[in-house]
TORPA-4810 file (N, C-alpha, C, O; in nm, 3 decimals):
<nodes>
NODE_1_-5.791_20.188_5.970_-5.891_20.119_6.048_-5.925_20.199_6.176_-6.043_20.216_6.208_X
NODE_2_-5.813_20.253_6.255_-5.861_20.357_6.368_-5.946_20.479_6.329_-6.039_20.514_6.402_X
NODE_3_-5.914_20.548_6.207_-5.969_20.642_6.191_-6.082_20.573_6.179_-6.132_20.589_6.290_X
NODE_4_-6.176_20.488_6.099_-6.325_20.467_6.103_-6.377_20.413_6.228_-6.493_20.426_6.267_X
NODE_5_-6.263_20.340_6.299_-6.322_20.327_6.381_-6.356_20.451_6.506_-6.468_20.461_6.555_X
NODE_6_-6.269_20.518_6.535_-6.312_20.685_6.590_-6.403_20.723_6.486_-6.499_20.722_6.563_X
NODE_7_-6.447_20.750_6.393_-6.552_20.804_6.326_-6.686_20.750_6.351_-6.767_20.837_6.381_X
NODE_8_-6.726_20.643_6.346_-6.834_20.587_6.431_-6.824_20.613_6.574_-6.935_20.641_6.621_X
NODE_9_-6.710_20.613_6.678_-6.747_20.656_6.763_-6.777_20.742_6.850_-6.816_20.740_6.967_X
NODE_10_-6.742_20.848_6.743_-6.771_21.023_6.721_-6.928_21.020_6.675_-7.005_21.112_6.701_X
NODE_11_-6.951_20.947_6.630_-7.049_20.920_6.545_-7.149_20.910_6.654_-7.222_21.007_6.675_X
NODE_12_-7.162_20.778_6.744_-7.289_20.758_6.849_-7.266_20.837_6.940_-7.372_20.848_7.002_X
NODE_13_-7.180_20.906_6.991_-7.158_20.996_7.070_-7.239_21.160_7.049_-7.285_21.240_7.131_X
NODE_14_-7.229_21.161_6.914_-7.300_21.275_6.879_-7.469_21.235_6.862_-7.555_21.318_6.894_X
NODE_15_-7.501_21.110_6.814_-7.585_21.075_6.789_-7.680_21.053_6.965_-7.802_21.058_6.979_X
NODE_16_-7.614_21.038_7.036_-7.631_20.972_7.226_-7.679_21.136_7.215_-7.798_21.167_7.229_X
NODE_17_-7.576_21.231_7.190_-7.613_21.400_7.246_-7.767_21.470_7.178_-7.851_21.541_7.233_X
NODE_18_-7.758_21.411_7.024_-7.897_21.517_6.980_-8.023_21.415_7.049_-8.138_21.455_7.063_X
NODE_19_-7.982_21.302_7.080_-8.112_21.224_7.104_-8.134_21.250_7.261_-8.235_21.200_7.312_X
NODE_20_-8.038_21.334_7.351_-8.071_21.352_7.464_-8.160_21.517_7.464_-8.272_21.550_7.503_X
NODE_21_-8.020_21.607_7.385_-8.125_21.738_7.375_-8.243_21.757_7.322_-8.316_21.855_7.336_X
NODE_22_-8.265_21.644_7.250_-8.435_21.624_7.153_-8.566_21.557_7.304_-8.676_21.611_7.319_X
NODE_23_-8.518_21.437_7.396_-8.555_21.434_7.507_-8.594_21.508_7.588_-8.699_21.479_7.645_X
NODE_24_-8.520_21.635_7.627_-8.487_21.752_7.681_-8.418_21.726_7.850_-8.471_21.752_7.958_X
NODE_25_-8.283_21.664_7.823_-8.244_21.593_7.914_-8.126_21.761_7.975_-8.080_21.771_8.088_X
NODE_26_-8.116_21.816_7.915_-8.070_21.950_7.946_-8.133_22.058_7.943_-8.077_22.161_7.905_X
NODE_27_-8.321_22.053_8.002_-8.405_22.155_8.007_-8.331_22.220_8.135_-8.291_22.335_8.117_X
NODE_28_-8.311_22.174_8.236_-8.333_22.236_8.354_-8.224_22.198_8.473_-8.254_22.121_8.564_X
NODE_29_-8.089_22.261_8.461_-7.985_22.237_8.504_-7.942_22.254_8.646_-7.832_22.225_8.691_X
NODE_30_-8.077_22.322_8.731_-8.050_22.417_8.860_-8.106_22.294_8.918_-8.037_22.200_8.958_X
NODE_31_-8.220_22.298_8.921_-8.307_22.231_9.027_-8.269_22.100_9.074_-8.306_22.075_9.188_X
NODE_32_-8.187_21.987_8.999_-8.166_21.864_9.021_-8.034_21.915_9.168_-8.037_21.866_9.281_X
NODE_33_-7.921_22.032_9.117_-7.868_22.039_9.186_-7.897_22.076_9.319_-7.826_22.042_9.413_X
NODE_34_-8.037_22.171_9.338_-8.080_22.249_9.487_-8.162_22.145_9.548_-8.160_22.127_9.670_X
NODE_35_-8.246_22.064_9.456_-8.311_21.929_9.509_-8.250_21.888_9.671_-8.312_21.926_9.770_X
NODE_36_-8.169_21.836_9.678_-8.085_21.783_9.767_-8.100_21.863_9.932_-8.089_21.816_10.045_X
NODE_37_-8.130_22.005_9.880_-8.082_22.099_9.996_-8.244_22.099_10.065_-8.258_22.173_10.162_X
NODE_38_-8.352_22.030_10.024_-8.470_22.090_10.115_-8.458_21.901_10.126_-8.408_21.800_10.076_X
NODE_39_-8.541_21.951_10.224_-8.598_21.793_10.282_-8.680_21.714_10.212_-8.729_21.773_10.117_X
NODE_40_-8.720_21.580_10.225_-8.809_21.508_10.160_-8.918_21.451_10.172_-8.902_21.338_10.218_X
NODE_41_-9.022_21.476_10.152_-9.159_21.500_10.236_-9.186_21.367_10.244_-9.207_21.340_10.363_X
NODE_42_-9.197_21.250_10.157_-9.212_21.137_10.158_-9.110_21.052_10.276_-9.138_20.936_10.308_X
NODE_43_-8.998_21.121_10.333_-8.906_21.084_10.437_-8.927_21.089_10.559_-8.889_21.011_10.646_X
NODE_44_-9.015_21.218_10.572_-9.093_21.271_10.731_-9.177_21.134_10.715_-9.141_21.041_10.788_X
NODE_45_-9.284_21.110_10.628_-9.395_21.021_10.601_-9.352_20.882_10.677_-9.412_20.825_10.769_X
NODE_46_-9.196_20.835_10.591_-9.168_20.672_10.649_-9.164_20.692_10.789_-9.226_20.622_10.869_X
NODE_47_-9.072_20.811_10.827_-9.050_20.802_10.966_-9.107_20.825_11.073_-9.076_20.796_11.189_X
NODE_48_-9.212_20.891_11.021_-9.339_20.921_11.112_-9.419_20.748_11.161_-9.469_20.733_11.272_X
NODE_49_-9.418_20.648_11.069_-9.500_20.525_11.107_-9.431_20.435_11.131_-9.472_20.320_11.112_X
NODE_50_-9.300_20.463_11.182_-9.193_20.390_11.225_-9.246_20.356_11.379_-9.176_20.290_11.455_X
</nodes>
């Protein structure tokens, strides 16, 4: 019973991965991380009409 049950959950796990790389949820691995490091233009904006 464990083994099928790890087999299905090997199963959506692999199934969760091609349906993300088919998305293209691993196009572009840099930018989310450097994001952070410049400022946020919409942030000057709130604080400017403060």
């Amino acid at each position: 019973m464990l083994v099928i049950l790890a087999l299905l959950l090997a199963g959506g796990f692999l199934t969760s991965l091609i349906f993300a790389l088919r998305r293209g949820q691993f196009d572009d691995l840099e930018t989310p991380a450097q994001r952070m490091l410049f400022e946020d233009p919409t942030a000057s904006k709130k604080e400017d009409k403060k």
